[in-house]
C-alpha positions, 0 to 999 in steps of 0.5 A: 380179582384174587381167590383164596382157598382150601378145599378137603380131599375129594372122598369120604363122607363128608367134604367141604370148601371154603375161601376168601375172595376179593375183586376190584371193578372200575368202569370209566364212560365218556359220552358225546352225542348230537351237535351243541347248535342244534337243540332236536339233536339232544346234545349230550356230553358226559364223563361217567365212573363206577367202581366197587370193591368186593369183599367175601368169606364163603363155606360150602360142604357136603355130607353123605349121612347115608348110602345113596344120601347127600345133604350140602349147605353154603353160605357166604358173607359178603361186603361191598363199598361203591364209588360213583361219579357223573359229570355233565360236561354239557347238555341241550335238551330238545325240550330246551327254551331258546337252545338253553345249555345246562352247563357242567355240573358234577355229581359225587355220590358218597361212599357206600357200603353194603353187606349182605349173606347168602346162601344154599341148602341142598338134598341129593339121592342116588338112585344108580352110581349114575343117576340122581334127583336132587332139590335145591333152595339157594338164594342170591345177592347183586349188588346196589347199582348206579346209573350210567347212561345219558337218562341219567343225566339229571338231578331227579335221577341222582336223588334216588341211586344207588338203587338197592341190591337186588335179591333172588330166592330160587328153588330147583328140582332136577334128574341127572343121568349119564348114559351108555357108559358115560357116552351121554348125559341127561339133565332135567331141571325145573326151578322157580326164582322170586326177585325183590328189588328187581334192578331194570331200565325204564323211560321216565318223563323228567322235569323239563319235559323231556323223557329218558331210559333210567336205571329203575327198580321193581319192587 
């Protein structure tokens, strides 16, 4: 990962941050289980790779429009390309007629790209120098998924990745209190959080019969 940023002094009325960030994932997975003799054992042997590459321009500020008021914004663009392989090196499903192997297969998915913005839009008011309330609405963002365990190993699994991103919007009210002299702090939050495209595992019974825990999503 690399982060840039440029930050303003910590005073006066109105304060901000903003910054580059860069990432770079890659996860590599080799898998071997059951004996290839023994059709009850469900022989699986795979070699799996994941990568992303993340690209993203953030802003945030804060502004004290009046004593004891504070208003802070962000908001963030962000860009994400994938890459994704699954090679089935070999496999025998309990399900199998006649200890059948289905063989190596490899499946590459094409490049993908995905942009999405997010962002954050909160209120504070003092009602000390060392207490608070405050309410939040951020709204978040993670990114299209690809299946990467054994379940996965199957056609019908292929044809429905990447999953698309998931997407959270939260809202938060809270108190926040540092007491006796800053010898304790109180913080109390209630928040509620909404999700579109929820990124889950379930078990799917796949063509041949068989069934196995795949990457799913929830509406």
């Amino acid at each position: 990962t690399q982060e840039l940023r440029l930050t303003s002094p910590d005073s006066g009325a109105l304060r901000y941050l903003v910054g580059l960030w860069l990432a770079r994932t890659s996860i590599d997975r080799y898998y071997l289980r059951g004996n290839p003799f023994v059709k009850e054992t469900n022989w699986t042997n795979y070699a799996t790779t994941s990568a992303s590459l993340n690209r993203a321009i953030y802003a945030n500020g804060s502004w004290d429009f009046a004593p004891r008021h504070t208003l802070t914004a962000g908001l963030r663009f962000t860009r994400e390309s994938n890459d994704y392989m699954f090679n089935t090196i070999d496999s025998l499903s309990s399900s199998a007629p006649n200890n059948v192997h289905t063989g190596s297969h490899i499946y590459t998915a094409p490049r993908h790209h995905e942009n999405y913005v997010t962002g954050k839009l909160g209120y504070g008011y003092k009602l000390s120098p060392d207490t608070m309330v405050y309410g939040t609405a951020p709204t978040g963002t993670k990114g299209a998924a690809y299946d990467m365990t054994s379940g996965a190993n199957n056609v019908n699994v292929f044809k429905r990745l990447p999953l698309a991103p998931e997407e959270a919007t939260s809202v938060e009210a809270g108190f926040k209190a540092n007491l006796w002299n800053n010898r304790a702090t109180l913080n109390v939050a209630a928040f509620k959080t909404e999700f579109r495209d929820y990124q889950t595992s379930a078990t799917e019974r796949v063509s041949d019969g068989s069934q196995a825990r795949v990457l799913d999503r929830l509406p």
